[in-house]
N, C-alpha and C positions, 0 to 999 in steps of 0.2 A: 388701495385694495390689491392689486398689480402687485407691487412691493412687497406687501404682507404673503401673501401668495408666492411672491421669485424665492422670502426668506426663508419658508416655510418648506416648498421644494428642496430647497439647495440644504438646509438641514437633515433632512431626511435622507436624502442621496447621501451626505459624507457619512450619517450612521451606518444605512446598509453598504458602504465602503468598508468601512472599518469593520465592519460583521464579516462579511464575506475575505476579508484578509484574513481575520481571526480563526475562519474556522479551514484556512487551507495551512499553518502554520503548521510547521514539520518537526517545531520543537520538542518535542516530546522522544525521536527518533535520532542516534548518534550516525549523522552521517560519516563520520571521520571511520568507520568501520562497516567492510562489507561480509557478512557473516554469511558462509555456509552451511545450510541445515537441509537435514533427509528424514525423510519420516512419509506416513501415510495418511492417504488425503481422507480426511471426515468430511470435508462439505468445502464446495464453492460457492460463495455467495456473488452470483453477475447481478448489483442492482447499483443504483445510484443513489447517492450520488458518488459510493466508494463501492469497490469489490473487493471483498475477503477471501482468502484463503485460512482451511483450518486442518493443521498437520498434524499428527498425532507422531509425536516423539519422543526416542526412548533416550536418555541421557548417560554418562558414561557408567554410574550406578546401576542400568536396570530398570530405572523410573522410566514411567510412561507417563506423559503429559500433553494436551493440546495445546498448540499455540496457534496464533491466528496470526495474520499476515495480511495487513492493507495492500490496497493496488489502487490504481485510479478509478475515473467513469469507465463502463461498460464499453460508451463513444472513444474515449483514448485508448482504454485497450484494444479493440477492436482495430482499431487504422494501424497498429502495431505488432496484427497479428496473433491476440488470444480471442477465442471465442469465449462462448457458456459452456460450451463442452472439453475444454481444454482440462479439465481435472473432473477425475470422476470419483468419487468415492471407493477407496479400494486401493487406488493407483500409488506406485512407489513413485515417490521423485525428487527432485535435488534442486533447492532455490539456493540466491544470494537475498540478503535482505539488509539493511540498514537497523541495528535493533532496538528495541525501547531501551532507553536509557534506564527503566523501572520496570518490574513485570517480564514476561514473556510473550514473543513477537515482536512485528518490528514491521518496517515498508520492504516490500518484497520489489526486487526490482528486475531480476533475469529468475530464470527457469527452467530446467532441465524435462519436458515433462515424460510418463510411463511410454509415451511412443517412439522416445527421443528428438521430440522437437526442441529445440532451443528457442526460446524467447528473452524479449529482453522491454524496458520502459525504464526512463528516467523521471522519477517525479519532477515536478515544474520548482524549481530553483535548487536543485541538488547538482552538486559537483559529480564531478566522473573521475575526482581526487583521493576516493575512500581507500584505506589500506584493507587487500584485501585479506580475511580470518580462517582460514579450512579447517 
């Protein structure tokens, strides 16, 4: 019974391992590229287990387009220095972000915000090797 029980734990743990890898994988994001983009903030979303940024920018055509912009937990950015109020709807400002390889947006990783603070976060296995795009 014991056994049955140890094999039946120890299967379940390496599932939620492998789940929980699964969904912090950054593939989706070319790190090999630090892309800066200016636009104005439509909404900060501080929740977890990720926080969004959503920027409304106009592109060299004219186009105006929202893009959205991952960030970490609320707890990581916080020890790093962004609060919830750190973007406010309205506000002009200037990130770096890693961008989707697909789509529009990307892992937002440094900050410029409308007060002039500079911030910064490195997601959890990202190089500090990206070339950087202006």
């Amino acid at each position: 019974m014991k056994k049955n029980l140890l094999i039946s734990a120890t299967g379940t743990l390496a599932l939620l391992t492998s789940a929980a890898q699964a969904h912090h994988s950054g593939a989706m994001f070319d790190d090999t590229k630090l892309v800066r983009y200016e636009g104005t903030v439509q909404k900060w979303e501080w929740e977890n287990p990720h926080s969004f940024l959503y920027l409304q920018i106009v592109d060299s055509e004219g186009k105006s387009q929202v893009w959205q912009f991952e960030t970490g937990s609320p707890n990581t950015m916080f020890r790093n220095g962004w609060r919830k109020d750190t973007f406010l709807p309205g506000d002009k400002v200037g990130i770096y972000a890693y961008p989707l390889k697909e789509g529009v947006g990307g892992m937002m990783v440094t900050a410029r915000t409308a007060k002039g603070q500079a911030l910064q976060w490195l997601p959890a296995g990202a190089t500090a090797k990206a070339k950087i795009i202006n």
